[in-house]
N, C-alpha and C positions, 0 to 999 in steps of 0.2 A: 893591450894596445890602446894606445889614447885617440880617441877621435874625437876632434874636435866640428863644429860648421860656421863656417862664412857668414856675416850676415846677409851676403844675399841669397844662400841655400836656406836658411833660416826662410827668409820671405819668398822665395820659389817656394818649398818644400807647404807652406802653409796655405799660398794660392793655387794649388795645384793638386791638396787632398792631404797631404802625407802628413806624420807627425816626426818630433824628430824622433822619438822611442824607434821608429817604422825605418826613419834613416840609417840610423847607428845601426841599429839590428841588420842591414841590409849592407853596410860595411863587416862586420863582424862575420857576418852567415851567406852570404851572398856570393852568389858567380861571380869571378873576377874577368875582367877582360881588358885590352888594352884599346886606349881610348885617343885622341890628337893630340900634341902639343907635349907628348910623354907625360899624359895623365893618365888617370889609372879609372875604371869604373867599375862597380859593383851591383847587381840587379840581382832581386829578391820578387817572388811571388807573393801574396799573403790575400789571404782568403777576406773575401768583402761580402756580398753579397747583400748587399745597400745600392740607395739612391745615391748617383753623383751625377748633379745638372738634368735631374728629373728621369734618370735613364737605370734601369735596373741592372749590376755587371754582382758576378760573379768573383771577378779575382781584380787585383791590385795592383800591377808590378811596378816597385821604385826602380827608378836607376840611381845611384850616387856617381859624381866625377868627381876625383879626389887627387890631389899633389901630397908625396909623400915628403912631411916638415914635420919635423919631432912626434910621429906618430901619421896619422892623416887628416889634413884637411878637406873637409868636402866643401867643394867650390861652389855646384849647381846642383839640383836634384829634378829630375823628369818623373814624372805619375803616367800612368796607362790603365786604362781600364778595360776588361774584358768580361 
């Protein structure tokens, strides 16, 4: 499956923590759900257990939102930390 990202998931995905390895993998392996606009989204847990903005979290989760175009594009990417 081809996945490609947006430059601005690209620059979400990097202000916001994630790498894009962390996105794609979250495409690929991730809960699928349906999303507005008949996008598609994808969210992946992955184990942190690092500082993010001084604050200690345990887990990770990406969201991906993606339009399916010759494989999927990921549009935006949302980070959470717990």
């Amino acid at each position: 499956m081809k996945i490609r990202l947006h430059p601005h998931a690209k620059d979400r995905a990097a202000e916001r923590g994630a790498t894009e390895a962390e996105v794609i993998a979250t495409v690929r392996e991730g809960e699928q759900f349906p999303a507005k606009y008949g996008r598609r989204g994808f969210r992946r847990n992955f184990p942190f257990d690092e500082l993010w903005q001084g604050r200690l979290y345990k887990t990770k989760q990406v969201e991906a939102f993606a339009v399916e175009e010759d494989g999927w594009l990921v549009i935006t990417v949302v980070v959470r930390y717990y």
